[in-house]
C-alpha positions as CSV (number, residue, x, y, z in Angstrom):
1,X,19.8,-23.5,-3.6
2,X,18.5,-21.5,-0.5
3,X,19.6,-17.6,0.1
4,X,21.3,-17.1,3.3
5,X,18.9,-14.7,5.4
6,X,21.9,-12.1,5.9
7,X,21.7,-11.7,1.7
8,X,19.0,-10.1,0.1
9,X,17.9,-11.7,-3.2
10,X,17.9,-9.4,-6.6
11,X,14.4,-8.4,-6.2
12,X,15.0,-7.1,-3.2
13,X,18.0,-5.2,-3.6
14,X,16.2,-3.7,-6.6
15,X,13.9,-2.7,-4.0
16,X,16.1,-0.9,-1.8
17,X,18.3,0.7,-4.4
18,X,15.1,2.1,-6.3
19,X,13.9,3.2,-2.6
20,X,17.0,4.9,-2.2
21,X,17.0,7.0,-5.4
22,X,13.1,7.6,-6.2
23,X,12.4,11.0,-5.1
24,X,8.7,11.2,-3.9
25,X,8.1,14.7,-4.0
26,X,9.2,14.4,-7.9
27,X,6.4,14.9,-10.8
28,X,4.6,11.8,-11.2
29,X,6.5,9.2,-14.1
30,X,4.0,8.9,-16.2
31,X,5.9,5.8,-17.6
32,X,6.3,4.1,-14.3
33,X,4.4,2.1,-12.6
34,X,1.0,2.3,-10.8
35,X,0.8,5.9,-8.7
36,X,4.5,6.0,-10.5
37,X,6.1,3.9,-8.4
38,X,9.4,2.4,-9.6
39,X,8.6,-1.1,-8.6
40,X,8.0,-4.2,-10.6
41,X,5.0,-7.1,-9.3
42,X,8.0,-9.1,-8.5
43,X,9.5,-6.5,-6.0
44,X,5.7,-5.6,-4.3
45,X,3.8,-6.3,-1.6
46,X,1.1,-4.9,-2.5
47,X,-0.5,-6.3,-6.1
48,X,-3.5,-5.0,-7.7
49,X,-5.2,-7.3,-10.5
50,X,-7.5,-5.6,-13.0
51,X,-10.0,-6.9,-14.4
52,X,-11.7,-5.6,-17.4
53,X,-15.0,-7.2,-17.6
54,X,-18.4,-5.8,-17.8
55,X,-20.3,-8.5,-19.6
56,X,-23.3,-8.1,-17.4
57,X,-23.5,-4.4,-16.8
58,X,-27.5,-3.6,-17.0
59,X,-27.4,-0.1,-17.3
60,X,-24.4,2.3,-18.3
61,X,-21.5,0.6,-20.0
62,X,-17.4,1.8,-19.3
63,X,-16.8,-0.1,-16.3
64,X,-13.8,-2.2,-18.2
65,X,-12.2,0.5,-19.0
66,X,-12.1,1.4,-15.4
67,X,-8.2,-0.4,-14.8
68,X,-6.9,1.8,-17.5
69,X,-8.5,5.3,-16.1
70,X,-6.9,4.4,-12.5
71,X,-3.9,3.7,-13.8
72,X,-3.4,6.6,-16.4
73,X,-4.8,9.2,-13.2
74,X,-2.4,7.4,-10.6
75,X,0.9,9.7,-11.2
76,X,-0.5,12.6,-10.5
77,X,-1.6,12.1,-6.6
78,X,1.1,13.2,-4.0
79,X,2.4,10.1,-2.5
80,X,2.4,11.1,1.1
81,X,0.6,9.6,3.3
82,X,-0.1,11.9,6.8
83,X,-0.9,9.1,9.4
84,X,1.2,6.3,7.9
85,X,5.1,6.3,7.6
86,X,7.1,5.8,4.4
87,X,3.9,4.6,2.6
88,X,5.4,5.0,-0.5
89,X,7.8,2.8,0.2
90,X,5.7,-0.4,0.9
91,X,5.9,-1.2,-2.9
92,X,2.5,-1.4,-4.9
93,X,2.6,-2.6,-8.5
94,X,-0.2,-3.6,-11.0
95,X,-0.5,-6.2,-13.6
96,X,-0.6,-5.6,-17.1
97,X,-4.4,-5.2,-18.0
98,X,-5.0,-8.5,-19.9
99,X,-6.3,-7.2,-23.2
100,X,-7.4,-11.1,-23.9
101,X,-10.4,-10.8,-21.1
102,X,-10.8,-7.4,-22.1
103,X,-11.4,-8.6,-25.8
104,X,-14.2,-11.0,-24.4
105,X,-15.7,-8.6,-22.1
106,X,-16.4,-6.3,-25.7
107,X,-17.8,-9.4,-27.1
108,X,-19.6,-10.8,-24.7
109,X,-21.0,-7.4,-23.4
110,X,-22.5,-6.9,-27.0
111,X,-24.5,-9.6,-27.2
112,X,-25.7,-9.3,-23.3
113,X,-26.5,-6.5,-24.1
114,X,-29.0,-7.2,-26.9
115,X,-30.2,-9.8,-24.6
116,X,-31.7,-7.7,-21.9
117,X,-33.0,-5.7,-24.7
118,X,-35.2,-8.3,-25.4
119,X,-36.0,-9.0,-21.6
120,X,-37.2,-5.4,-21.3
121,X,-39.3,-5.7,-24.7
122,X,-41.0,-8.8,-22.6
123,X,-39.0,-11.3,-24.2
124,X,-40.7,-11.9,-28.1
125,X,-40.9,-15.6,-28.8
126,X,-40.0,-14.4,-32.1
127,X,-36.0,-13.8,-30.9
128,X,-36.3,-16.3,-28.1
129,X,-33.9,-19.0,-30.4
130,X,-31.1,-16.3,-31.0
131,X,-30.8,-15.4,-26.9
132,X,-32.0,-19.1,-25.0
133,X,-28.3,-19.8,-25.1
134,X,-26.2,-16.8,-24.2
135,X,-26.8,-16.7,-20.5
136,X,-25.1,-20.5,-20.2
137,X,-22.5,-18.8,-22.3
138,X,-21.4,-15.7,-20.4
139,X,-22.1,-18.1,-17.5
140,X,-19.3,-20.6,-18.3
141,X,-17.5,-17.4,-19.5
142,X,-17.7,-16.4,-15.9
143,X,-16.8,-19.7,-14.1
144,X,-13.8,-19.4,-16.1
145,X,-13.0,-15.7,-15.3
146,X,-13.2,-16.7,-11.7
147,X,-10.4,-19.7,-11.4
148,X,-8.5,-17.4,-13.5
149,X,-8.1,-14.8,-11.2
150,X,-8.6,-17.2,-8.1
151,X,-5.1,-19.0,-9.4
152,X,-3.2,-16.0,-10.2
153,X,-4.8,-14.7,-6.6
154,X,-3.6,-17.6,-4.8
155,X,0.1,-17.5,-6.6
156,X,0.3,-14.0,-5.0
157,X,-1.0,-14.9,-1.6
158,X,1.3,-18.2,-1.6
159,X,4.2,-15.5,-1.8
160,X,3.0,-13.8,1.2
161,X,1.8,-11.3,-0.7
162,X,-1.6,-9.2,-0.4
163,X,-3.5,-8.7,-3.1
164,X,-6.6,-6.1,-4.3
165,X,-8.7,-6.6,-7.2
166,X,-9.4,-3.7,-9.6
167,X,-12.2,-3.9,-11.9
168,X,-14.2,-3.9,-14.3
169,X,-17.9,-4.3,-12.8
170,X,-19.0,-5.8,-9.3
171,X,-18.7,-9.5,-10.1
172,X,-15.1,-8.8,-11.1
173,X,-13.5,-10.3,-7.6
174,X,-15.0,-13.5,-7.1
175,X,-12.0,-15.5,-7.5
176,X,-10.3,-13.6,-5.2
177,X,-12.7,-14.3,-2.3
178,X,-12.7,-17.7,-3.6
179,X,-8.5,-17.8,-2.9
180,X,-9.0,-16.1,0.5
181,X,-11.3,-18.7,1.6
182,X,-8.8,-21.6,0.9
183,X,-6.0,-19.0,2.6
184,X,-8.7,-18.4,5.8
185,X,-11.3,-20.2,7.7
186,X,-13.8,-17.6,8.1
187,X,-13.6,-14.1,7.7
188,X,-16.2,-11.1,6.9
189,X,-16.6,-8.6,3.9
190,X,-17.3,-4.9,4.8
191,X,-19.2,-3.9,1.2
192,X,-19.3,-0.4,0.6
193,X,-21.7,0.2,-2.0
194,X,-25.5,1.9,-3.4
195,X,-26.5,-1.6,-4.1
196,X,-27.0,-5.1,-2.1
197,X,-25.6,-7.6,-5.3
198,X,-27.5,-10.1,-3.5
199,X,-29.7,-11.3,-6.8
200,X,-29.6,-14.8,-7.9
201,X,-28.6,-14.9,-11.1
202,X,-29.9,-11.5,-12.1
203,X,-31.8,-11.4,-15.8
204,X,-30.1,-15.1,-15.9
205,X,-26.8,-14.6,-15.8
206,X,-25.2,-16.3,-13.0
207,X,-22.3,-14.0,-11.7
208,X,-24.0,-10.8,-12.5
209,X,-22.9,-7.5,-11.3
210,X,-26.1,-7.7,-8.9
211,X,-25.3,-11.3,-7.8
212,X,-21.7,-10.9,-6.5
213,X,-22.7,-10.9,-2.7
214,X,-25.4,-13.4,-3.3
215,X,-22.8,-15.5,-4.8
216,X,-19.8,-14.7,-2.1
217,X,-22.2,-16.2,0.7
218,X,-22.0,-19.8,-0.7
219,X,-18.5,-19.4,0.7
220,X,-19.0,-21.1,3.9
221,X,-15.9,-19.1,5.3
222,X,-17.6,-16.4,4.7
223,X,-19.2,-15.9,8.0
224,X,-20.4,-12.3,7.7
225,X,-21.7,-10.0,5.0
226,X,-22.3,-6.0,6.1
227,X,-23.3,-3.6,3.7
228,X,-22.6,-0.1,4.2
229,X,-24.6,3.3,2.2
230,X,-26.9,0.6,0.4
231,X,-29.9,2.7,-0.9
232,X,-31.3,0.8,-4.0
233,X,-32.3,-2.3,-3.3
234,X,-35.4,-5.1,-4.6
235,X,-37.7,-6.7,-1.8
236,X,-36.2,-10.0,-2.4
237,X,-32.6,-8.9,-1.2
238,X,-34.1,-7.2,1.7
239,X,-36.0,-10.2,2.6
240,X,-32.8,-12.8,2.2
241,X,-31.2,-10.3,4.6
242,X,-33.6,-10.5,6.9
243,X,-34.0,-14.1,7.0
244,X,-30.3,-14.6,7.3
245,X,-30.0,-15.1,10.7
246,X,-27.4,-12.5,11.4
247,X,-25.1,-13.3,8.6
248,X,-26.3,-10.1,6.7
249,X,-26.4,-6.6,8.4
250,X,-27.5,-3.7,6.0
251,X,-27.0,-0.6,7.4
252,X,-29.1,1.3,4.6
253,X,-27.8,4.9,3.7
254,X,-31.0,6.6,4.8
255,X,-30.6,5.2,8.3
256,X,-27.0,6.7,8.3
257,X,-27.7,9.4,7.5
258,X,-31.2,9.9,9.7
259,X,-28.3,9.0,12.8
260,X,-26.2,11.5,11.7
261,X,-29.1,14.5,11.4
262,X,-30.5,13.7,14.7
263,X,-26.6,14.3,16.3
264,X,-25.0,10.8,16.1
265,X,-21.4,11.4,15.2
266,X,-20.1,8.9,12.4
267,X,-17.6,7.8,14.7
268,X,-20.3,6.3,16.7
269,X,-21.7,5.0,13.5
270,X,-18.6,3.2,12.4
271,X,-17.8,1.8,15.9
272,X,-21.7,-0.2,15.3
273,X,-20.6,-1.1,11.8
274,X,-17.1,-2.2,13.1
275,X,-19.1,-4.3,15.8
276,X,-20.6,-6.6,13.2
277,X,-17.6,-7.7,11.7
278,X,-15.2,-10.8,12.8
279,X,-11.3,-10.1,13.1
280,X,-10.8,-10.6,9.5
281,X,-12.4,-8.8,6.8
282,X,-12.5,-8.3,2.8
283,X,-13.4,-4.9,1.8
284,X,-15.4,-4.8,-1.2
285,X,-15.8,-1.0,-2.6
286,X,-18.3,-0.7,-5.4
287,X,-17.3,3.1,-6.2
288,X,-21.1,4.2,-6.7
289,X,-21.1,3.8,-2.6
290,X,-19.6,7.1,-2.6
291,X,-22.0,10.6,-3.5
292,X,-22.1,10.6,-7.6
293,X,-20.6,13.7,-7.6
294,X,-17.0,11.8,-6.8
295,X,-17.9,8.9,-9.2
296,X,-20.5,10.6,-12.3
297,X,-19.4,8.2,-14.8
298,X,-20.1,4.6,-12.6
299,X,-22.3,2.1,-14.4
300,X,-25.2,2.8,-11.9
301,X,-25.1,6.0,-9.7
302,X,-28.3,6.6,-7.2
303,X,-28.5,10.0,-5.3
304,X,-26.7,10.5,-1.4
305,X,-23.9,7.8,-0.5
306,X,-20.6,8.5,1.6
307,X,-18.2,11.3,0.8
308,X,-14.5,10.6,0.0
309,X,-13.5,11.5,3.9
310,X,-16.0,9.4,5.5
311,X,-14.9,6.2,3.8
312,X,-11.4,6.7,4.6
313,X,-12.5,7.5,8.3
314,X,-14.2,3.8,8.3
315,X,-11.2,2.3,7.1
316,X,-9.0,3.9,9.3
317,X,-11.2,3.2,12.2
318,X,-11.4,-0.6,11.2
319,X,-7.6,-1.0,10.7
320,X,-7.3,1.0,14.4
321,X,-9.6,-1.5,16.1
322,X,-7.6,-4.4,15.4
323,X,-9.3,-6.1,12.6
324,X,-7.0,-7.1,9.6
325,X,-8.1,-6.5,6.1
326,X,-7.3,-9.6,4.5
327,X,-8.1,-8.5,1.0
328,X,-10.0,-5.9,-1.2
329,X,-11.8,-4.9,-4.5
330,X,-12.5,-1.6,-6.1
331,X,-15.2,-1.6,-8.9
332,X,-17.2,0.0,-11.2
333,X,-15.0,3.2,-12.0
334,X,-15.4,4.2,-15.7
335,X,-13.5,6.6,-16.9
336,X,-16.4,9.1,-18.3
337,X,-15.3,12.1,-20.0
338,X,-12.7,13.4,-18.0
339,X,-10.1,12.1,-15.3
340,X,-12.4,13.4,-13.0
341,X,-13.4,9.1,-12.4
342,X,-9.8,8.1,-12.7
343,X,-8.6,10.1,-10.3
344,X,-11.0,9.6,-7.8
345,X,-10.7,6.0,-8.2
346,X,-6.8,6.2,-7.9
347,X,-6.8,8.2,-4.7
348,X,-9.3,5.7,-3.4
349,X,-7.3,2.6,-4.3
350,X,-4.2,4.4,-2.3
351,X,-6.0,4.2,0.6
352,X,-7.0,0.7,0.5
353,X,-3.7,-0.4,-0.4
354,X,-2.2,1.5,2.6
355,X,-4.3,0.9,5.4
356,X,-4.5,-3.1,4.2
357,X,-0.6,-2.8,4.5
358,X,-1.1,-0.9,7.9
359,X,-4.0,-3.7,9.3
360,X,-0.9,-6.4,8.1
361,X,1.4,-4.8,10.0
362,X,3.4,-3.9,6.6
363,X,3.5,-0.9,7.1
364,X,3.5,2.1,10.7
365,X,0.9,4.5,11.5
């Protein structure tokens, strides 16, 4: 049986009546919800799926645990939003971090681990027996990490809501760029990041960390790929950029930042990063695209990248020149030792959640 359009269903007058008596200038409930909100994945708009898996992480390990450190650092930012009214209120709610993928991630991780030990050592025919298998393993691990998360993705997105990813390492959101290509017939991904990712099959594992962008561009909908603050990268990925007719556009952190010294404004910088992308676009934020000093703890962190401020000012300038942000992914936040990761991270996913809501028209500037 239908509800009549004059009568709101439970969920949302749950909605309105927790709208009506949470009091945003409050202290943070720790026991509520993500940023402690009130509201419950039923009553959002806005739902973020962690995704705590690091299986192929080559360098420093933590990047699972990166759901949990946003989540436990999200009460304490000040829900107001300047430039956007009654963010708050847009309703943003986070799954339950699934401690069965987690589990496998620890597993799995262990032995990859071990593995590129033994590619580093120049792979000893001595060991060769124990490791020929594992990279078909955490391979068909992976395939069946991505139609996980592309099914719950697309349940989400079928109830016109919009979804973020939050990982775990860089080849954490797959599946969700695999849903948004059945949802949309072409769109672009703005990748903010130190790296490219655009490695086949990195060290042998198929959706490597290093291979998520390599592996998002045999999504035909995917019609462009432009990497922002990218400043360690192999030969190989600069050379499939350049031969990619246009599809890739790296705009390498050096350059930027070369721009910027010789009295470009990074306004006029974003506007020529803006100009590369179609009308619809993915955002996929690999934390270590910021400086290190916001991010100490990420898996790999390389010297310069973006500050905090200059992100947001891309975002903000996307959203205001009309494109939509159709999606997004924050990875490789681990948790360190101290909040100081966490609670970057959390600001930075308040942003993205709001000015996706804002590009979607969910939500007033």
């Amino acid at each position: 049986m239908s509800t009549p359009l004059n009568k709101p269903t439970n969920s949302a007058a749950s909605k309105a009546e927790k709208i009506a008596s949470f009091d945003p200038n409050g202290v943070g409930d720790v026991n509520g919800g993500l940023f402690g909100l009130p509201f419950t994945v039923d009553e959002a708009e806005v739902v973020i799926i962690p995704v705590p898996w690091e299986v192929t992480v080559s360098y420093s390990a933590g990047t699972a645990q990166g759901p949990k450190a946003v989540m436990d650092a999200s009460p304490q930012l000040d829900l107001f939003e300047p430039a956007i009214k009654d963010a708050w209120k847009l309703g943003i709610a986070m799954e339950d971090i699934p401690a069965d993928w987690e589990a496998t991630s620890e597993d799995l991780r262990n032995k990859a681990e071990s593995y590129i030990n033994w590619l580093e050592e120049g792979s000893p025919e001595s060991e060769k027996e124990a490791f020929e298998k594992l990279p078909s393993e955490v391979t068909a691990k992976g395939e069946e990490l991505l139609q996980w998360l592309k099914t719950k993705a697309l349940s989400y997105l079928d109830q016109g809501k919009a979804v973020g990813v939050l990982g775990g390492d860089h080849s954490t959101p797959l599946g969700l760029m695999h849903a948004l290509a059945e949802k949309h017939e072409e769109y672009g991904i703005l990748q903010i990041d130190a790296h490219a990712d655009l490695r086949d099959a990195y060290e042998g594992f198929t959706y490597s960390h290093a291979s998520i962008m390599f592996n998002a561009l045999k999504l035909p909908q995917v019609k462009k790929l432009v990497q922002v603050g990218i400043r360690d990268i192999c030969e190989a990925e600069a050379e499939l950029a350049e031969q990619s007719n246009g599809r890739i556009t790296i705009f390498y952190d050096a350059a930027l930042k070369e721009k910027m010294y010789e009295g470009d404004s990074w306004k006029k910088q974003c506007k020529k990063i803006i100009a590369q992308l179609p009308q619809k676009v993915y955002i996929s934020f690999d934390i270590d695209g910021l400086d290190p000093k916001l991010c100490p703890a990420t898996g790999t962190p390389v010297p310069g990248g973006l500050e905090f401020e200059q992100a947001v000012y891309l975002l903000k300038a996307l959203v205001k020149a009309g494109h939509e942000i159709i999606g997004f992914d924050l990875c490789e936040v681990a948790p360190g030792d101290s909040e100081w990761n966490g609670n970057v991270g959390a600001r930075l996913l308040y942003k993205l959640c709001n000015w996706m809501a804002v590009s979607q028209q969910r939500l007033e500037v």
